[in-house]
TIDO-289135 format. One record per residue (C-alpha): residue number from 0; residue in one letter; x, y, z. Coordinates in pm, whole numbers, plus 50000, padded with zeros to 5 digits. Layout:
[site NUM,A,[X,Y,Z]]
...
end
This chain:
[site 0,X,[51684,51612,49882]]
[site 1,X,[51655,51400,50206]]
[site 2,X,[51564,51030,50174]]
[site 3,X,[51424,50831,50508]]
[site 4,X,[51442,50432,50439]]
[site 5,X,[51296,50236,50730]]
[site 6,X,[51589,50050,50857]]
[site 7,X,[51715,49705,51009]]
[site 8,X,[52042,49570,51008]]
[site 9,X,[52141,49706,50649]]
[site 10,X,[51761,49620,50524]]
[site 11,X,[51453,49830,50462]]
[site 12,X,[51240,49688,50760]]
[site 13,X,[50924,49610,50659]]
[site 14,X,[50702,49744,50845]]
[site 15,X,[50663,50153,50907]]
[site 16,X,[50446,50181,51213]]
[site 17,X,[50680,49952,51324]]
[site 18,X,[51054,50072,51287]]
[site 19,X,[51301,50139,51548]]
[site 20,X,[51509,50318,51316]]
[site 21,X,[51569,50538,50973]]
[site 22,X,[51879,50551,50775]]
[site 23,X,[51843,50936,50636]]
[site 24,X,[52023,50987,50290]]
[site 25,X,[52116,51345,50172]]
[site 26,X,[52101,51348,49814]]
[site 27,X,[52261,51622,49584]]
[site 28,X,[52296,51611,49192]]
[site 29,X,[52107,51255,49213]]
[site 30,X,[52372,51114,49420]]
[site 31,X,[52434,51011,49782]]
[site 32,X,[52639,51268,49956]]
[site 33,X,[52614,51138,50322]]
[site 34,X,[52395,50936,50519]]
[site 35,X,[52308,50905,50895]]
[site 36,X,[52054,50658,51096]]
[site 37,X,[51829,50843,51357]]
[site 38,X,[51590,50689,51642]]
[site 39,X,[51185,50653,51577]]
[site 40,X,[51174,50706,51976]]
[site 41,X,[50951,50430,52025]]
[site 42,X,[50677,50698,51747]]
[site 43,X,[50360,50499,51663]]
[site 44,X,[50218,50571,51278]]
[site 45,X,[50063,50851,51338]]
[site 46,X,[50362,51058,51498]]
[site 47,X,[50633,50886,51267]]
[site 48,X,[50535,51122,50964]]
[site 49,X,[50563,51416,51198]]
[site 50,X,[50925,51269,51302]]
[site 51,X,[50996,51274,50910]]
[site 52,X,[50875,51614,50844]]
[site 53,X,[51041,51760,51165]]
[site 54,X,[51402,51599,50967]]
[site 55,X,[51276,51762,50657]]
[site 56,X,[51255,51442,50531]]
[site 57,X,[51156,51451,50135]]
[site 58,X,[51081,51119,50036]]
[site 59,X,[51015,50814,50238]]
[site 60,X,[51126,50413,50128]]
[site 61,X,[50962,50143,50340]]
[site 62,X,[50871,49783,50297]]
[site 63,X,[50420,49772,50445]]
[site 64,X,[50255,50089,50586]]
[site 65,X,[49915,50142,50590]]
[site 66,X,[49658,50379,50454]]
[site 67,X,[49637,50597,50772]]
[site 68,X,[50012,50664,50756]]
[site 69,X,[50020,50714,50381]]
[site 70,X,[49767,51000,50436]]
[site 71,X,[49964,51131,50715]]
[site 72,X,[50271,51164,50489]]
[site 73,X,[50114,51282,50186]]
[site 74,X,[49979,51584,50463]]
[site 75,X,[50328,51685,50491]]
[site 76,X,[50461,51667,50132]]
[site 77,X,[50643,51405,50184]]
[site 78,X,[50693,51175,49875]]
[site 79,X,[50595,50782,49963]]
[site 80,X,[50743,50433,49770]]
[site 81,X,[50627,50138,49997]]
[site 82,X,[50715,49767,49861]]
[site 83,X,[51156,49786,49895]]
[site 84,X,[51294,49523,49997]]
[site 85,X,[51683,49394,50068]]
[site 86,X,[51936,49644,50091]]
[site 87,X,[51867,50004,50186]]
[site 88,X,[52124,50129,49986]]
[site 89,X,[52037,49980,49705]]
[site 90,X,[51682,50069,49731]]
[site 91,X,[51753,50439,49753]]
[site 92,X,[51993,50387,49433]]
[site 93,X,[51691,50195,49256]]
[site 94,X,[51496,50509,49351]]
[site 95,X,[51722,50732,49226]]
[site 96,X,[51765,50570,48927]]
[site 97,X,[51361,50571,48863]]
[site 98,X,[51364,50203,48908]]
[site 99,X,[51165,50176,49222]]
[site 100,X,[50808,50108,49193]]
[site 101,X,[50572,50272,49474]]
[site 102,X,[50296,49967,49578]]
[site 103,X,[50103,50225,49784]]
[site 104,X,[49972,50149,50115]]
[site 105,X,[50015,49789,50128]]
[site 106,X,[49909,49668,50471]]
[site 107,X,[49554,49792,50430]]
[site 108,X,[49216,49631,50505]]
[site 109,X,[49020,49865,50286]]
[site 110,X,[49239,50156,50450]]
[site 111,X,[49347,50034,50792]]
[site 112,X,[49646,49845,50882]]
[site 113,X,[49637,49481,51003]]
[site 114,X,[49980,49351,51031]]
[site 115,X,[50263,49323,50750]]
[site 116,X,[50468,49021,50690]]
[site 117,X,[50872,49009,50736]]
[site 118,X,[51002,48865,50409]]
[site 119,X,[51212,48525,50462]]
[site 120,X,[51352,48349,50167]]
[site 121,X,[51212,48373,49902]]
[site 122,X,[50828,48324,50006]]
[site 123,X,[50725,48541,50290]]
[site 124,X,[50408,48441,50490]]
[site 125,X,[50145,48692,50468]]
[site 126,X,[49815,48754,50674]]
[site 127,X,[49506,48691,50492]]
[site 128,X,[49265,48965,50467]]
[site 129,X,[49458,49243,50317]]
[site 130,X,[49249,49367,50017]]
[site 131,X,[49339,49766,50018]]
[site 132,X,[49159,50048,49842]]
[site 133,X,[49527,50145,49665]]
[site 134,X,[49605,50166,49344]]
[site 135,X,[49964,50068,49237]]
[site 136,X,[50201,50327,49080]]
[site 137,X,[50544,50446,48950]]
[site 138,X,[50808,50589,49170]]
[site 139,X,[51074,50870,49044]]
[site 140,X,[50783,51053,48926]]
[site 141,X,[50547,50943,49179]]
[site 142,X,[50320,51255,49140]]
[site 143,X,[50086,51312,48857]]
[site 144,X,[49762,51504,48788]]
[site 145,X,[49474,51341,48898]]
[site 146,X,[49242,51236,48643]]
[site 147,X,[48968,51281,48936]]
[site 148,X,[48785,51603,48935]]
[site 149,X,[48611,51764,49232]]
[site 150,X,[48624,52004,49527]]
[site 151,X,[48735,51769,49721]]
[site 152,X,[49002,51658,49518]]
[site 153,X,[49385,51705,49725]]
[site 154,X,[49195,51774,50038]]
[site 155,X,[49185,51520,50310]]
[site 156,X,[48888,51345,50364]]
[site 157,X,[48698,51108,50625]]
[site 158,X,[48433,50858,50568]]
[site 159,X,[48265,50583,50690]]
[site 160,X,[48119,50322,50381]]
[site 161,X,[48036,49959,50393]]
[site 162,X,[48105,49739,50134]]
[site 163,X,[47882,49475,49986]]
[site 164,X,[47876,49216,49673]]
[site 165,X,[47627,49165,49445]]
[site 166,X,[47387,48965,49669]]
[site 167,X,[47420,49189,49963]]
[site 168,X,[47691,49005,50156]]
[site 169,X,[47918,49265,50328]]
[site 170,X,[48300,49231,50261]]
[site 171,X,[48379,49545,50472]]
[site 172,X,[48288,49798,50684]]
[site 173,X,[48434,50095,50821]]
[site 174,X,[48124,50144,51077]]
[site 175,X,[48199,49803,51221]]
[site 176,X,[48548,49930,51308]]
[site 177,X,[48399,50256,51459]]
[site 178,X,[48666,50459,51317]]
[site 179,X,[48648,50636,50983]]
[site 180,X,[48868,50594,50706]]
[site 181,X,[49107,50913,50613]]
[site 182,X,[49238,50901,50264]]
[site 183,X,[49357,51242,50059]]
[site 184,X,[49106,51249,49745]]
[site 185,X,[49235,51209,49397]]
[site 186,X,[49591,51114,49539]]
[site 187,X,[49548,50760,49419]]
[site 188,X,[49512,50612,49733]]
[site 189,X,[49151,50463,49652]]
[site 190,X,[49020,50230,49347]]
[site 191,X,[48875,50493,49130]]
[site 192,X,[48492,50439,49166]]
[site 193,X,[48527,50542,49526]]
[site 194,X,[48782,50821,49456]]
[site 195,X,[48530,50921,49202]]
[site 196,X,[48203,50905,49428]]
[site 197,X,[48411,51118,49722]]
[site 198,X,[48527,51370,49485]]
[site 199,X,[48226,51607,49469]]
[site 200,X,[48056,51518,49833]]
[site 201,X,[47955,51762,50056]]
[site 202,X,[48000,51711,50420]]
[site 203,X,[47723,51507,50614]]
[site 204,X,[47615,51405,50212]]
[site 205,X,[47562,51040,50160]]
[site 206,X,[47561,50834,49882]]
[site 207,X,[47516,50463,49723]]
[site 208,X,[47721,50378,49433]]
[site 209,X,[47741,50055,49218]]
[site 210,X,[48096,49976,49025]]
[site 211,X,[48179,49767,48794]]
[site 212,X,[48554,49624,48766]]
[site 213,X,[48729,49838,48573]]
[site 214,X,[48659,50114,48841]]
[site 215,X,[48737,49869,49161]]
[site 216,X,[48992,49639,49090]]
[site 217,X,[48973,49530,48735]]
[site 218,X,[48880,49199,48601]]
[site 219,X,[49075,48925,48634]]
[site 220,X,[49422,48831,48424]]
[site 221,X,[49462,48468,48361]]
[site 222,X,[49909,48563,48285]]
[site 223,X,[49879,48626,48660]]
[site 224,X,[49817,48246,48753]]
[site 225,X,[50118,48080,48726]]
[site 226,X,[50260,47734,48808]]
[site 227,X,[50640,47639,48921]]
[site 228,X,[50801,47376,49080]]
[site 229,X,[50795,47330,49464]]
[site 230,X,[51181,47349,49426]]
[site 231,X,[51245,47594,49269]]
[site 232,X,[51120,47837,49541]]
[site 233,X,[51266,47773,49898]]
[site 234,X,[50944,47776,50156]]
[site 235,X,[50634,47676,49935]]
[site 236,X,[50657,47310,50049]]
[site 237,X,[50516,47427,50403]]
[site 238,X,[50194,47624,50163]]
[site 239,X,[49858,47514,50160]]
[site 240,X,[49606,47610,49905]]
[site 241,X,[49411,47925,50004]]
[site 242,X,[49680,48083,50189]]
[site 243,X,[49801,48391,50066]]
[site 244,X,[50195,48488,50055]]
[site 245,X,[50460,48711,49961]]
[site 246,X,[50696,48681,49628]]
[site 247,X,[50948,48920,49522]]
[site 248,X,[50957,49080,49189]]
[site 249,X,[51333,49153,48961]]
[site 250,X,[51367,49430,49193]]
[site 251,X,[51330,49222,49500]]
[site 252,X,[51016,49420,49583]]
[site 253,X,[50738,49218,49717]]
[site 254,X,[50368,49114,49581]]
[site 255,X,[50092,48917,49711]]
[site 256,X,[50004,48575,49578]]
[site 257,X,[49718,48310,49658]]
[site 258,X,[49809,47933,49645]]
[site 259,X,[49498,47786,49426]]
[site 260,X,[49663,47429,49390]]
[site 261,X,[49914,47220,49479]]
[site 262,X,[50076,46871,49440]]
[site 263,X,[50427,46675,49578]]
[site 264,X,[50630,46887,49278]]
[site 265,X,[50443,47141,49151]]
[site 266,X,[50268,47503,49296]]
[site 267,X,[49981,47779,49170]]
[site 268,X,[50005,48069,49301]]
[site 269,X,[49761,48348,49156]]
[site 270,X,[49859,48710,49160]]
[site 271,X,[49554,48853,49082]]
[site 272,X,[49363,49056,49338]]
[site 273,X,[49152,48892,49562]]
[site 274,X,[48838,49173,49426]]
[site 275,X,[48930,49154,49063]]
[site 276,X,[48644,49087,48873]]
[site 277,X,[48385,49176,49093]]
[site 278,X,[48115,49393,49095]]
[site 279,X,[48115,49607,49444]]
[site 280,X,[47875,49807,49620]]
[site 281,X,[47939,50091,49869]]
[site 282,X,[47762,50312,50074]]
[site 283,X,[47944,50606,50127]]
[site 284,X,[47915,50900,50398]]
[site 285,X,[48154,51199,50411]]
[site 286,X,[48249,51271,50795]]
[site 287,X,[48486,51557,50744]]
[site 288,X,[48713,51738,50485]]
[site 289,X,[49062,51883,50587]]
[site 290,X,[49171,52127,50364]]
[site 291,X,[49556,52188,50427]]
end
């Protein structure tokens, strides 16, 4: 086995489309035999998963990559755990050890990148507006049977949908960006209403669908809003409520937080998803299915 970390200075840099450089592990009996670092000569997202395959690269670790990149990776076979953090070697130990936990495509807009934060301290600024399609999932056993069923389900698809709430305000739109959004069907990659909807479509097909929560982004957990002391996590004193930042988890992995309230000691920060709870529309049209 062959395991690509992006790579910085002994860290997993955060970003894919991004990275200068990979720190290759070959792996035999579940342990690290040798390792090297190789170039991304200067590779964009879209030819950085050929770069991987071309190394026979088996499984990449990043920090943020997008839902472009995750398609283009899950073309090839190769095996994806975004979210790492810290030390590269550790991470690929974690992995080994079925202790790393893939976050998906994390720097998504409903599929497509915007930009990923570096994570400083322990509170990393983040972006707002990055409310992906992805479902989370386990690493070390990254791949299971879909529970969606369809002809279109492994295959590569393209399509263009806008998004609107309840009273017709639109929250997203790939039409707007004039550039449809490529996903592989049933791969987990989409909340499951739209997975579900795509599944079965024909080409040139579309179709209006109506979900509730537990098929977007399920409903809202009131454990996930949680309040700590301004001191007891370097950064937040420079936080404002609304803005939305990056924790890290036991494994040092990171997950996005809102800041709902704040005072001179103490901090909210709300780890729900920004969607959770709500009741989305889409309109969906199928552009094109790759079959590979």
């Amino acid at each position: 086995m062959r395991i690509a970390v992006t790579y910085e200075n002994g860290e997993v840099f955060q970003h894919f489309g991004h990275t200068e450089e990979f720190k290759v592990y070959e792996v035999e009996d579940g342990k690290v035999v040798s390792s090297e670092i190789i170039g991304s000569n200067g590779s964009g997202h879209g030819a950085l998963a050929g770069l991987l395959d071309a190394n026979s690269i088996d499984v990449l670790i990043c920090g943020g990559i997008g839902g472009g990149a995750q398609a283009a990776l899950s073309e090839r076979g190769i095996e994806l755990c975004a979210g790492a953090s810290g030390s590269a070697d550790e991470a690929v130990e974690a992995y080994l050890k079925g202790e790393l936990v893939n976050t998906g495509a994390n720097c998504s807009h409903h599929g497509e990148g915007h930009s990923c934060s570096d994570h400083e301290g322990s509170c990393g600024h983040h972006e707002e507006g990055s409310c992906g399609h992805h479902e989370e999932g386990g690493c070390g056993g990254c791949h299971k049977e879909s529970e969606i069923k369809g002809r279109n389900v492994g295959k590569t698809c393209r399509t263009h949908y806008r998004g609107t709430f309840n009273d017709g305000t639109q929250f997203d739109s790939s039409y707007d960006r004039g550039e449809p959004l490529e996903f592989v069907c049933g791969a987990g990659m989409m909340i499951k209403g739209f997975d579900r909807a795509v599944a079965d479509m024909e080409v040139g097909e579309k179709v209006d669908i109506h979900l509730l929560p537990a098929d977007a982004y399920g409903e809202a957990d009131p454990r996930a809003i949680f309040t700590v002391p301004i001191a007891q996590l370097p950064g937040s004193e420079a936080l404002t409520v609304g803005q939305q930042v990056y924790l890290q988890n036991q494994y040092g992995q990171p997950f996005p937080v809102k800041v709902t309230a704040k005072d001179e000691t103490m901090i909210t920060l709300d780890a729900n998803h920004e969607m959770a709870g709500k009741e989305l529309n889409f309109s969906i049209e199928l552009v094109e299915v790759i079959d590979r």
